[in-house]
C-alpha positions as CSV (number, residue, x, y, z in Angstrom):
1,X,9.6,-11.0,22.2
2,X,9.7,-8.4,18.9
3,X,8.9,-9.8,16.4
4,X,8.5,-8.6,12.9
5,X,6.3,-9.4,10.4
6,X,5.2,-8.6,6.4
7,X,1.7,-7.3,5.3
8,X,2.0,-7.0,1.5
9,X,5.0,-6.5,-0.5
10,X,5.7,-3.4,1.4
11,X,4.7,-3.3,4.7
12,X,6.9,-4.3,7.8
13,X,5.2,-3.8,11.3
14,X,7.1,-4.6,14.4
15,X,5.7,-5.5,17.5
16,X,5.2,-8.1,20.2
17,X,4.2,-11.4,19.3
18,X,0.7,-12.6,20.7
19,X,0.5,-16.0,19.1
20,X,1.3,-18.3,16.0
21,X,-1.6,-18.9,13.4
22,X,-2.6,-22.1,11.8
23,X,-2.1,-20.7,8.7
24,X,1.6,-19.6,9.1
25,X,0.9,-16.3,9.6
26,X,1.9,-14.5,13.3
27,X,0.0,-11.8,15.3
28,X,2.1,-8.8,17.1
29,X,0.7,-6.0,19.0
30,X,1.6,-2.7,19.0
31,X,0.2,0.0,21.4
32,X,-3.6,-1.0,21.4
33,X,-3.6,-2.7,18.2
34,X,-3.0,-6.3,17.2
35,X,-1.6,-6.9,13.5
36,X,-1.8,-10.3,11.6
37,X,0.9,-11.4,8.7
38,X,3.6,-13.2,7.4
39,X,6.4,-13.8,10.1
40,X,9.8,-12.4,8.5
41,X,12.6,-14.5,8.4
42,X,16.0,-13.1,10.0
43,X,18.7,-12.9,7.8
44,X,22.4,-12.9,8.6
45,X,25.1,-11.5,6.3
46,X,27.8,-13.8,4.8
47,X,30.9,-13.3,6.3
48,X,33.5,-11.9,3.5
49,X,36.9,-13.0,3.1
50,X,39.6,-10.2,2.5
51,X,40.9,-10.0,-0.9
């Protein structure tokens, strides 16, 4: 599964997740390296009502 995660306030890597942390945080591979952060939440767009 891709999964995407947040290193800093700036940095996105996407990748496949390897495994959940205790700490919250989520590893992902990419190519030969693995990559450890915060797991970022998908976010869905309200639905807008026409005017």
């Amino acid at each position: 599964m891709i999964r995407t995660i947040s290193i800093g306030s700036s940095v996105f890597i996407q990748g496949t997740f390897v495994r959940d942390l205790s700490d919250g945080q989520i590893a992902v591979r990419v190519f030969s390296g693995t990559y450890v952060g915060r797991p970022v939440e998908s976010y869905k767009a309200p639905v807008l009502a026409n005017a």
